[in-house]
Backbone as JSON, one array per atom type, in Angstrom:
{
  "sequence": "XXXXXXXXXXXXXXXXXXXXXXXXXXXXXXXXXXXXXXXXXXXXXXXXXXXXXXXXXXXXXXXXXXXXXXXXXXXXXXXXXXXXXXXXXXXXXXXXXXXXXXXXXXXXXXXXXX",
  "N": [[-13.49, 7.51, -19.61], [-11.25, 10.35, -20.86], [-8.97, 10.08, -19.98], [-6.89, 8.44, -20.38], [-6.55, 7.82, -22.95], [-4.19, 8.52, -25.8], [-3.94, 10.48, -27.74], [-2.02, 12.68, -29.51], [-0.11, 15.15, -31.11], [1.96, 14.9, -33.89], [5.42, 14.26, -33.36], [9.15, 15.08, -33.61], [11.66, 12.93, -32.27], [14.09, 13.19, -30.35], [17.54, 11.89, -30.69], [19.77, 9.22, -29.36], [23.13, 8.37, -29.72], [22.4, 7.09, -32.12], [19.76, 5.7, -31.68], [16.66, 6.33, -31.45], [15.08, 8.7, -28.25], [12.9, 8.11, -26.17], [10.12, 10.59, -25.6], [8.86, 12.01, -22.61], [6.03, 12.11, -22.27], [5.4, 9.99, -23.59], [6.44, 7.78, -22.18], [4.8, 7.6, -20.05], [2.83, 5.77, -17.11], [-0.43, 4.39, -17.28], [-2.19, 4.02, -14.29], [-4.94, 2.05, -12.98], [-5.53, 1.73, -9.7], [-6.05, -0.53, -7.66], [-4.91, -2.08, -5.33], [-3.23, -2.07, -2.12], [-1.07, -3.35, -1.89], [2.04, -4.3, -0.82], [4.57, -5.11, -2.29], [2.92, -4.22, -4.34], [3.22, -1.17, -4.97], [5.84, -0.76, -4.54], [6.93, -1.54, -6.84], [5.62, 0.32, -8.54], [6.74, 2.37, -7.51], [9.67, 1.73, -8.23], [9.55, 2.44, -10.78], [8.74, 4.89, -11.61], [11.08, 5.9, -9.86], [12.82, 4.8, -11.95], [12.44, 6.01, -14.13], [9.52, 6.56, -15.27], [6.87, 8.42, -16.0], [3.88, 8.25, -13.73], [0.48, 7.87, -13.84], [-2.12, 8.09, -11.87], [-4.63, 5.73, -10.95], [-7.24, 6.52, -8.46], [-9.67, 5.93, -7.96], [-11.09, 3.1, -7.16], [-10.24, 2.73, -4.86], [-10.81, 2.46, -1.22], [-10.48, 4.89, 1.38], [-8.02, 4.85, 3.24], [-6.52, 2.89, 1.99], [-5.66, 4.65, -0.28], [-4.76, 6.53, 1.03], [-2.36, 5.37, 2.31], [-0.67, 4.92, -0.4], [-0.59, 7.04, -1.6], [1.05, 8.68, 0.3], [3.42, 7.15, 0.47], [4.16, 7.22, -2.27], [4.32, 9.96, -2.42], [6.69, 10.86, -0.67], [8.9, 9.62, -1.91], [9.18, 10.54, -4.5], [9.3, 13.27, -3.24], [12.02, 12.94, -1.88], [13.33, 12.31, -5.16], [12.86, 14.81, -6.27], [10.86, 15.94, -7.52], [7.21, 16.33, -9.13], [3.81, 16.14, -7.52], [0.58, 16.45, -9.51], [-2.67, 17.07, -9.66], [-4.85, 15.98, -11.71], [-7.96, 15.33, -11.6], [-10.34, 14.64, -9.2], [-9.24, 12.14, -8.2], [-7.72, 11.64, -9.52], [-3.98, 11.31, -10.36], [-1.09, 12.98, -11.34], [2.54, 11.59, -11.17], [5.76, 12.48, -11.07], [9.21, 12.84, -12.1], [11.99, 15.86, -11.83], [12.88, 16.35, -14.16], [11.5, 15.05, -16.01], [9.77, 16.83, -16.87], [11.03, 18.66, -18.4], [10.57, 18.09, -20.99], [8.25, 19.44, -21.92], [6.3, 17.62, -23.15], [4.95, 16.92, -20.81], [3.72, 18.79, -19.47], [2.12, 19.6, -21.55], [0.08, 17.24, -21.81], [-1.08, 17.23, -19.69], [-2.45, 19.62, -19.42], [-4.2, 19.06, -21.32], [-5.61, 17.17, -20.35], [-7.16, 18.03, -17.62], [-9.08, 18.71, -15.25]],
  "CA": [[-12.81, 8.74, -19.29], [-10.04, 10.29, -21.74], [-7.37, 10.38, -19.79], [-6.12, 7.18, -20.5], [-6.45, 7.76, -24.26], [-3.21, 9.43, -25.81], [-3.9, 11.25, -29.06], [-1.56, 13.83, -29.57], [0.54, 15.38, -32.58], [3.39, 14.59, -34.64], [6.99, 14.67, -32.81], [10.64, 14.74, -33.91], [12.12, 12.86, -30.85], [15.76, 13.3, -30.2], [18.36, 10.53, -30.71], [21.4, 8.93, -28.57], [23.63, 7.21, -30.21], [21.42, 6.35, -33.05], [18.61, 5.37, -31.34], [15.12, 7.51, -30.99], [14.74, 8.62, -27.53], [11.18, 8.36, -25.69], [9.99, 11.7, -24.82], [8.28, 11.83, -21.02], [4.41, 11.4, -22.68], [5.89, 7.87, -23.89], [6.98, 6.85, -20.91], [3.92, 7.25, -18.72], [2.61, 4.64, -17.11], [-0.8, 4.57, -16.43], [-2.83, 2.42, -13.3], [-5.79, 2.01, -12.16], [-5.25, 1.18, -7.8], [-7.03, -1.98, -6.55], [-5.02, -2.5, -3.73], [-2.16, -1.28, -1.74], [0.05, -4.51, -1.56], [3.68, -3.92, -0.64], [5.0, -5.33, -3.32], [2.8, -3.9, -5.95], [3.64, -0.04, -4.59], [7.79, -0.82, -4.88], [7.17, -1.63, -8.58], [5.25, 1.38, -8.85], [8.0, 3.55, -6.93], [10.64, 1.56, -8.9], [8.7, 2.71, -12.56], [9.24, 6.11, -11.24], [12.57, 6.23, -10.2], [13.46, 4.89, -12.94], [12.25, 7.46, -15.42], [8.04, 6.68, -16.52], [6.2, 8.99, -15.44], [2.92, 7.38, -13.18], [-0.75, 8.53, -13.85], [-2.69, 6.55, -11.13], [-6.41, 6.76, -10.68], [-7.51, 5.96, -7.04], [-11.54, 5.7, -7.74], [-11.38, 1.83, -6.7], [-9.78, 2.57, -3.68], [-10.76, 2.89, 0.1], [-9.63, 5.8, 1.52], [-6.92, 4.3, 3.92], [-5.53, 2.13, 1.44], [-5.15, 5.28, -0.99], [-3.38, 7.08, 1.83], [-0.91, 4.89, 2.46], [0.2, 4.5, -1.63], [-0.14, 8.53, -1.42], [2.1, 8.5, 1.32], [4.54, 6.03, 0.16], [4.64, 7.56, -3.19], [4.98, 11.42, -1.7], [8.33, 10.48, -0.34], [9.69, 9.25, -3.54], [8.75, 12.47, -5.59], [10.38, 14.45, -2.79], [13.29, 12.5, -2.82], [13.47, 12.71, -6.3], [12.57, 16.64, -6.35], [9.65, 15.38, -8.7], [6.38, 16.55, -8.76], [2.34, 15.34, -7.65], [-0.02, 17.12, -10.18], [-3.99, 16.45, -9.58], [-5.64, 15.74, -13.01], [-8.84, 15.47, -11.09], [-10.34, 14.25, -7.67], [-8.83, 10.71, -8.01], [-6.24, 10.97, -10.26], [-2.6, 12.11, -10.0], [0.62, 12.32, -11.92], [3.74, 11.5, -10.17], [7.03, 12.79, -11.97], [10.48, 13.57, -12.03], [11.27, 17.14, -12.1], [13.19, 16.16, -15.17], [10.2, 14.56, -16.58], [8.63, 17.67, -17.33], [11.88, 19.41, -19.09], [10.34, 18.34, -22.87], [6.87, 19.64, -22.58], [5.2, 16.54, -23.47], [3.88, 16.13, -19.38], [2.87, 20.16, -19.53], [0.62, 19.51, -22.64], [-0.88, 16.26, -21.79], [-1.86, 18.01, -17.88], [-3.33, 21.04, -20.27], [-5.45, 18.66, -22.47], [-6.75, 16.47, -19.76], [-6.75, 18.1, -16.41], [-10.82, 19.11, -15.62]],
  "C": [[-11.65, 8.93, -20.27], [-9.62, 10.08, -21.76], [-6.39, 9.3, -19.96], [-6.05, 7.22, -22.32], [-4.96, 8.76, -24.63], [-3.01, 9.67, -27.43], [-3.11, 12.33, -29.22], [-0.43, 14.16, -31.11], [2.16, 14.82, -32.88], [5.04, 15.07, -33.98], [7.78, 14.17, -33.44], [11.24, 14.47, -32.79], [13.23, 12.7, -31.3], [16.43, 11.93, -30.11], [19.59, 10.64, -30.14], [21.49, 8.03, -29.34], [22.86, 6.11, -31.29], [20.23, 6.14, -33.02], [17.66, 6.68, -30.46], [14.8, 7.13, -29.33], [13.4, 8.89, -26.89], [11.33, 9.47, -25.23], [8.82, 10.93, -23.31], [6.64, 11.26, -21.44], [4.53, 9.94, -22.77], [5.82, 6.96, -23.44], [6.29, 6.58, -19.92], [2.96, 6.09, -18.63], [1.19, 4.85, -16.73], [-1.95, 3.1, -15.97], [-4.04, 2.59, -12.77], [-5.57, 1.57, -10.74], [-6.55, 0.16, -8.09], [-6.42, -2.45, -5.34], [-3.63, -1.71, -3.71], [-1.18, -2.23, -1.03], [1.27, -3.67, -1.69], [4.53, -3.6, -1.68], [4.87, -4.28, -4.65], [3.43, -1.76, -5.94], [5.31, -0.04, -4.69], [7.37, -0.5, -6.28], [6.65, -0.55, -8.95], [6.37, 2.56, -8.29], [9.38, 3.41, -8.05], [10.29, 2.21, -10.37], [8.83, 3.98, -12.07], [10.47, 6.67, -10.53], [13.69, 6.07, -11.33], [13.13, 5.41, -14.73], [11.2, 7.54, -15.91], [7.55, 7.1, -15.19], [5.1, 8.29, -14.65], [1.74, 8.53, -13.46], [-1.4, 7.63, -13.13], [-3.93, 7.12, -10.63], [-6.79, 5.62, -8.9], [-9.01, 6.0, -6.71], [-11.61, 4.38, -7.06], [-11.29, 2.1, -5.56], [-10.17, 3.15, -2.17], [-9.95, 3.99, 0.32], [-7.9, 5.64, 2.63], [-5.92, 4.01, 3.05], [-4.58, 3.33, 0.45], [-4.16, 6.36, -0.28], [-2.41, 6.75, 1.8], [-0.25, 4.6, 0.87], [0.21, 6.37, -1.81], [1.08, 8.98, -0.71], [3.39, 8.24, 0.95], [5.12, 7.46, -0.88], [4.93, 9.46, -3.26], [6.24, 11.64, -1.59], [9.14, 10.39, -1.09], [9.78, 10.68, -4.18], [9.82, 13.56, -4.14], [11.91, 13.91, -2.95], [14.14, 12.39, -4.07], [13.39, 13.74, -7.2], [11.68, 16.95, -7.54], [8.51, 16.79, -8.03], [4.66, 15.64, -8.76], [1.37, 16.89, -8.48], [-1.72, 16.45, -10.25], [-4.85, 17.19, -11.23], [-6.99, 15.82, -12.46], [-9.18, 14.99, -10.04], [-9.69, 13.26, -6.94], [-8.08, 10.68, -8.87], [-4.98, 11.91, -10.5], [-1.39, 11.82, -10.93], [1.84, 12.57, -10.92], [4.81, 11.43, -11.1], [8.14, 13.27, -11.41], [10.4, 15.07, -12.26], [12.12, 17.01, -13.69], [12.27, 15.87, -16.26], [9.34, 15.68, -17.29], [9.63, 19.15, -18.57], [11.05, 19.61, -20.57], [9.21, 18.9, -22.95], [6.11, 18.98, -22.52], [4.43, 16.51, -22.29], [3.39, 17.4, -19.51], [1.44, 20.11, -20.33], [-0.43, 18.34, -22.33], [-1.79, 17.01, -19.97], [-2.75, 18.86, -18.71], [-4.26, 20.41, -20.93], [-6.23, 17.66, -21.74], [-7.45, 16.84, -18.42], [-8.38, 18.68, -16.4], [-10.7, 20.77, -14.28]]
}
């Protein structure tokens, strides 16, 4: 499947303090689900509060188990005044609403979304 591939064009990314900052495409993370351990759902909440975007594909997954990391990770995104964006039947991006300021998450949704 593409969507895990990330071909895209030539950027001038912006710099702090010297150093080249990642635009939002950069930063995303993405997961295939195999399970819906406690644990592994924090680290996935924590990777999105703290600023990479999540692309997470939920084909492996039972439908229970993908509830409850839907669920979980719902909460977060509102809390965080983010957004969930369905790429296709089983797969979702989960973002800040900041996240989507540069563009980069608009175009990659536009070039993979079916």
């Amino acid at each position: 499947m593409a969507i895990f591939s990330k071909s895209k064009k030539e950027q001038k990314l912006p710099t702090y303090q010297g150093e080249s900052v990642a635009n939002s495409y950069d930063r995303i993370i993405f997961e295939s689900l195999e399970t819906d351990d406690d644990a592994y759902i924090t680290m996935l909440a924590r990777d999105l509060i703290d600023g990479s975007p999540l692309v997470l594909n939920f084909e492996d997954l039972a439908p229970d188990p993908a509830n409850k990391i839907m669920a979980f990770l719902s909460g977060v995104i509102f809390t965080l005044e983010g957004q969930i964006v369905q790429i296709n039947k089983k797969v979702f991006l989960f973002a800040r609403e900041q996240d989507f300021k540069d563009g980069t998450l608009k175009q990659f949704i536009d070039d993979v979304k079916e």
